[in-house]
N, C-alpha and C positions, 0 to 999 in steps of 0.2 A: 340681109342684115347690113351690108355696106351702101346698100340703096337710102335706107333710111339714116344711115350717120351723115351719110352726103347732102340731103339735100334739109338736114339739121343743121350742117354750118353755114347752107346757103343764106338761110335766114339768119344764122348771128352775125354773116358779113351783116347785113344791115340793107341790105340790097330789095327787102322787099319791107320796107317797113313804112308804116302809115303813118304821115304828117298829121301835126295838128295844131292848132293855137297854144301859144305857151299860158304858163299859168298867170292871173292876172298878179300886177307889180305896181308898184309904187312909183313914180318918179321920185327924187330928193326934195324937188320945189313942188307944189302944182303948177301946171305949165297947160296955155292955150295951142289949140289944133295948129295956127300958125307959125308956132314956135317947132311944135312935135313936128312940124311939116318940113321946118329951118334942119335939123337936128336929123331926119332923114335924108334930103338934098347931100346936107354936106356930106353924111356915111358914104352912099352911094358913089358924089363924085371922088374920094379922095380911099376907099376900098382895093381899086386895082390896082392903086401903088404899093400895098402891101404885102403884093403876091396872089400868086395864083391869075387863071387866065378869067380874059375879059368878058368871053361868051359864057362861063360859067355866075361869074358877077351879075350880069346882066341876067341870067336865066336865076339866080336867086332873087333877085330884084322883080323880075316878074310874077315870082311863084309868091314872093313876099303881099304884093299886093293885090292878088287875086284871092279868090273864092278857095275854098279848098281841095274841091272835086280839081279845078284849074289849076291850083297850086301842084296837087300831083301828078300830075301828068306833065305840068312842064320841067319839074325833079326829075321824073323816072326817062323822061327824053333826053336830056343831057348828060342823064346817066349819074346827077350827082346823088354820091354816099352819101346818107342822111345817118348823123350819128345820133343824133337826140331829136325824137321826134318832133320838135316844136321848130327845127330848121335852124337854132343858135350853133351848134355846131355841123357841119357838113364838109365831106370831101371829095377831088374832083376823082377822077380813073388815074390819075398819073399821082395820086397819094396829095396831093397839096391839100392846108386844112383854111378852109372857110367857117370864120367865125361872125355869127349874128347877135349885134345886141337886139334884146328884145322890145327897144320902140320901134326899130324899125319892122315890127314884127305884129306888133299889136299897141292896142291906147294903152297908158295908165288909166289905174281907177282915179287918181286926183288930176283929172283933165279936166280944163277950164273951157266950157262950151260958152264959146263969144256970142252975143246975142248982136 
């Protein structure tokens, strides 16, 4: 009986849970790929001034732009907590909270494809 409560909380830590694209969103404006591209640069560079360590930044940043099979594997290597499966919120092992907006995560549906 104590086998199965145990490995009941392993999974509500969140420790094995499945990423996935977040739900689609809106931007405020429509906004072209080069801007959505502006708008991620700058998250990424100014991110690890907020806290929390830099190889975890960097290893959401990679999981952010990858494939999804890619995406998890590079999460479950770092070892970072995923709190909401879509990767907007996330924590490392020493409890710090990584927070994702979600263009850097996926397009808007009012994205402006430059021709």
């Amino acid at each position: 009986m104590g086998c199965a409560g145990s490995s009941h909380t392993k999974a509500d830590a969140g420790s094995v849970k499945k990423i996935r694209k977040p739900k689609s969103w809106k931007h405020p404006q429509p906004i072209t790929k080069s801007q959505l591209m502006q708008l991620r640069d700058e998250f990424w560079d100014t991110a690890p001034h907020y806290g929390g360590r830099k190889e975890i930044w960097d290893a959401l940043r990679a999981a952010a732009e990858a494939d999804l099979t890619l995406a998890q594997a590079i999460i479950d290597s770092a070892g970072v907590i995923v709190q909401n499966p879509d990767l907007t919120i996330c924590y490392d092992e020493r409890g710090a909270k990584y927070e994702l907006p979600k263009y850097v995560l996926s397009e808007p549906t009012n994205l402006i494809h430059e021709g």
